[in-house]
Residue, then its C-alpha position, 0 to 999 in steps of 0.5 A: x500500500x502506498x504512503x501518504x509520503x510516498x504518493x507525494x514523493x512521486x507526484x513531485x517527480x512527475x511535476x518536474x518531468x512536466x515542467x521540464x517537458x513542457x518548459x524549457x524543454x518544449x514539445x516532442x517535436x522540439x526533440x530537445x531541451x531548448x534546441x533538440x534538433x536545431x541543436x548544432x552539436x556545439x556541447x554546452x558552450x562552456x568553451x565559449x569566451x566572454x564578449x568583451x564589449x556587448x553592446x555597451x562599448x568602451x570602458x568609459x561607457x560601462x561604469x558608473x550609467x545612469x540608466x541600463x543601456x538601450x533600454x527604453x522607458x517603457x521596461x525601464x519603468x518595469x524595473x522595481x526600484x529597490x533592484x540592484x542587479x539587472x541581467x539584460x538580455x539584448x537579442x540581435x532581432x525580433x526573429x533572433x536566436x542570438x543574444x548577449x547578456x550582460x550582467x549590470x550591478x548598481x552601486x552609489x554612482x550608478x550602473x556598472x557592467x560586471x559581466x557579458x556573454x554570448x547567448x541564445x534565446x528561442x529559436x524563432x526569436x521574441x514575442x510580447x505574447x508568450x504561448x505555449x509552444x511558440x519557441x519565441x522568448x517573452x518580453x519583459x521585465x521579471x524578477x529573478x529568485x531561486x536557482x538550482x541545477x543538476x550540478x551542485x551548488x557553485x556558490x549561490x546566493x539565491x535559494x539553490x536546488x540541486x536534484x538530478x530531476x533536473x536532468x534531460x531526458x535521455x531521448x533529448x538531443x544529446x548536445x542538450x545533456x547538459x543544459x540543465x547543469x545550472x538554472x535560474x528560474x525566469x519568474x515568467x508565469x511562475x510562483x516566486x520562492x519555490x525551486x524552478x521544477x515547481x510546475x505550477x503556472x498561475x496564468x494558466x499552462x497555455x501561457x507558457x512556463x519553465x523559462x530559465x536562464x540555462x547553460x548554451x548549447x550553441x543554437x536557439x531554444x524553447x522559450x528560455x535564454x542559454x548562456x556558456x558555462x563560465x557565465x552561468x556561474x558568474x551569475x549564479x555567484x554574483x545574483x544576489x536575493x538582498x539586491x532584488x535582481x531582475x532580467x530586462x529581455x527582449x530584441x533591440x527594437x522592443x527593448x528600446x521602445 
């Protein structure tokens, strides 16, 4: 006879099998976790250097800014004012599976640049209305709280699973193997202070969900926006809960709007 722990021990594997399946993970046609057959075989990205300038350029033009660069007033008013931190993600166009994101940390004179890597977004590029299925990245602004990963913890701040449930699975494509290896939840249709596995989507499952920061395996993704290895730690360590960090997405046009 099953237990009462029993039963929910298992109703918690199968919510994290949904939501990597119809998450990031997208749908049997996808065939992968974010690229599955438009994966190019490129691994995990972990190789790939940091983009030394994005598109803010020059030492000069990185520290101390008064406002995130290219970003327009209509996202700009969208970032909490007690947020510190702010991971903006530059997609190159509105079909766009390529990205940089750059790391931005405010101190007493303003914003700096901590950071900035080569990145991908959904492989059909942006949208402002996020469906399930639709393999577009949602615009936005959204706060970014929990985290977790195959992988142990690197040195996290924000709240930390770590659960091999997070491990593709093996019908995937194999360049997607290790995708799942670090993970910070996007707080797109999800609820805020519970692991990224949590299934649950308050705007309803047709609204899409499951969309993380996650390691980059060279091509676009599901929804989700993938970065190399090396910057996925860096942001894991440097993401902190107390300086209310959030990601500003979307291509140049829309953040710029």
């Amino acid at each position: 006879m099953r237990t009462a722990g029993g039963a929910m021990r298992m109703a918690t594997v199968v919510a994290a099998g949904l939501v990597l399946l119809a998450g990031c993970g997208g749908g049997a046609s996808g065939g992968g976790a974010s690229g599955g057959k438009d994966g190019d075989g490129k691994g995990d990205g972990a190789g790939k250097r940091e983009r030394p300038g994005g598109p803010a350029r020059g030492a000069s033009a990185t520290t101390h800014l008064k406002n995130i660069p290219e970003v327009g007033t209509a996202l700009r008013s969208r970032i909490p004012a007690g947020s510190r931190q702010v991971v903006a993600v530059y997609g190159k166009g509105v079909n766009s599976s390529e990205a940089t994101v750059v790391l931005y940390d405010k101190g007493a004179k303003g914003w700096d640049r901590k950071g900035s890597w080569a990145a991908h977004n959904g492989r059909r590029g942006w949208t402002v209305d996020h469906h399930e299925g639709d393999k577009r990245s949602p615009v936005g602004v959204f706060p970014l709280t929990d985290a977790g990963g195959v992988l142990q913890d690197p040195g996290a701040k924000l709240p930390y699973t770590h659960s091999s449930a997070f491990t593709p699975p093996s019908y995937w494509s194999k360049n997607t193997r290790h995708d799942f290896d670090y993970v910070v939840a996007i707080n797109y249709n999800r609820v805020k202070g519970t692991s990224p596995l949590d299934p649950a989507r308050p705007q309803g499952q047709s609204k899409g969900g499951g969309v993380w920061l996650h390691l980059d395996h060279g091509s676009g993704t599901s929804a989700c926006v993938s970065v190399p290895k090396a910057g996925m730690q860096a942001l894991l360590r440097a993401l902190d809960p107390a300086r209310h960090p959030v990601v500003v997405m979307g291509d140049t046009a829309h953040l710029a709007g």
